[in-house]
C-alpha positions, 0 to 999 in steps of 0.5 A: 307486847299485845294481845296475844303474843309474848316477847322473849330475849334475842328478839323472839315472839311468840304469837298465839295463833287461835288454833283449838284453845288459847296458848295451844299453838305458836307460830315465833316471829324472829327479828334481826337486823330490821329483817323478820321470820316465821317460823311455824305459821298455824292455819289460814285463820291464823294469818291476821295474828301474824300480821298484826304481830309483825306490824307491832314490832314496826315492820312491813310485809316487805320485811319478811325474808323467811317463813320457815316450817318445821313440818307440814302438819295443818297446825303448823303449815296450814297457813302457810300459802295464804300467809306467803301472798301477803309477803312478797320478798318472802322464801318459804323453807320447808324439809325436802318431803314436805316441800311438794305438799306445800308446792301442791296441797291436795295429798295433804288435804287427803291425808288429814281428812282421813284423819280428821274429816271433811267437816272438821278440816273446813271449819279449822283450816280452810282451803289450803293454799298453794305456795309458787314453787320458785319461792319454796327452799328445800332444808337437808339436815345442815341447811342454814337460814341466813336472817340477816347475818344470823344463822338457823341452823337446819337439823333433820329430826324425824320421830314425830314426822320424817318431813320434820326439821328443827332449828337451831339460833346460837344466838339464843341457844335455843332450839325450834323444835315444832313437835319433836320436843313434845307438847308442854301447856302453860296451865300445868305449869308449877314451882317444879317448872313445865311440864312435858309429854311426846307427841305420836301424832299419826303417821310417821309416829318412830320411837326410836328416831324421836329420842335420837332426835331428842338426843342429837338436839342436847348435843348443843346444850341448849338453855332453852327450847321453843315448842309450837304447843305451847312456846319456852321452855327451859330446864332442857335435861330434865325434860328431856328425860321425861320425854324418853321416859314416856315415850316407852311408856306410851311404846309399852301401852300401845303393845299392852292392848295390841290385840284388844276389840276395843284397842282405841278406847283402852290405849286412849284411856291408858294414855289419860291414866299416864299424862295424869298420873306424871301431871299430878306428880309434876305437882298439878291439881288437876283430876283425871277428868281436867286432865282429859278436858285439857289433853283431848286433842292429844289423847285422841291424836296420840292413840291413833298414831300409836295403832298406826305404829302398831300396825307398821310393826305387825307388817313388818 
């Protein structure tokens, strides 16, 4: 294991890919049979990790079969296009919404510098680059992943995004779940295990597709499940429920101060009070100030899909 990654069962790494803080985002490398994935890639400035990884297990760029995204957010795909240069036997596996953002990235460079600006997209993602449409795979809910005889299994799992897809390794009885299982950081982990809280990132935040798609994935009984914020989890059921459990409260905070001037600043702080209140119950010592440290991307991130919600409902 080197700087940086850590090994699990059935062949599965997780590599720290630099983005914000350490252990905040994953990219899993999946080997089988001398055969490798990605699944999930980080930014641009992520990619040196990933080929360092690779190499450590013995392989080769010409190794790589499959670079797979749960969906397109720049955390996840920003560095997809640079990443698929270096790999020259490498497919890229994407949901059918996504696939066109990858092929051509200037709508996503729009949409995330509405979100975040000019500044900020430069200085974390770089200049995105596009993926050569005859090596990009198109994954509807049942597609399957060939990795050397083993299969992952494509389920269509909108909630956090509608381009999000996440796959299922019987191998491991384990779920990719990109963001649709939530956001759980190793520093609040405890005797009590992991803790967990949804993800409403903007635009496509849907509540009740999140826990259908939470739902769906229980079906299978996964043993555990591999988060790209921040890796393993076990404990599935459990967790599950926190999920649902906070994703109505989050429901209920955005419609408590619908109609406040200062709606942002009051859903965001309402947000903090809640993700500490359950830390501090998950038996984290964390005060609300640590928490807020902690969580600020998220918080921040977390209001604004809530509004964008918000705003959808009152159009409708």
């Amino acid at each position: 294991m080197s700087a940086g990654t850590i090994d699990f069962d059935h062949a599965i790494t997780a590599i720290d890919t630099g983005f914000f803080r350490p252990r905040f985002d994953a990219s899993h490398l999946l080997v089988h049979g001398g055969r490798a994935a990605f699944i999930d890639v980080g930014t641009n400035y992520s990619i040196p990790r990933l080929l360092d990884a690779l190499k450590a297990k013995g392989l080769g760029v010409d190794a790589v079969d499959w670079v797979i995204l749960t969906h397109v957010h720049l955390d996840h795909a920003g560095g997809a296009g640079l990443l698929m240069r270096q790999l020259p036997n490498a497919t890229l596996v994407v949901h059918p919404r996504g696939a066109r953002h990858m092929i051509d990235p200037s709508a996503l460079i729009a949409g995330a510098t509405a979100v975040y600006g000019a500044e900020e997209i430069a200085r974390s993602y770089g200049t995105l680059v596009p993926v050569p449409a005859e090596r990009v795979v198109e994954a509807p809910d049942g597609h399957v992943v060939d990795l050397a005889g083993r299969e992952l299994l494509c389920f269509d799992t909108p909630g956090h995004a509608r381009h999000h897809i996440c796959l299922w390794d019987a191998a491991s009885r384990a779920f990719f779940t990109g963001d649709t299982f939530g956001l759980s950081y190793r520093e609040f982990d405890t005797d009590k295990g992991a803790y967990i809280l949804p993800t409403s990132t903007p635009v496509q935040f849907e509540p009740d597709a999140l826990k259908a798609s939470i739902n769906r994935m229980l079906e299978h009984e996964p043993r555990q499940m591999f988060l790209t914020h921040y890796s393993r989890v076990a404990d599935v059921p459990r967790l599950a429920r926190d999920l649902h459990v906070q994703i109505d409260a989050m429901v209920a905070i955005a419609q408590a101060h619908a109609t406040d001037a200062d709606r942002h600043a009051r859903i965001a702080d309402a947000l903090a009070a809640l993700y500490t209140a359950r830390a501090q119950a998950h038996g984290c010592k964390f005060d609300q100030t640590e928490v807020r440290h902690l969580l600020a991307m998220d918080i921040e991130l977390n209001a604004q899909g809530l509004e964008v919600w918000l705003e959808k409902q009152n159009k409708q």
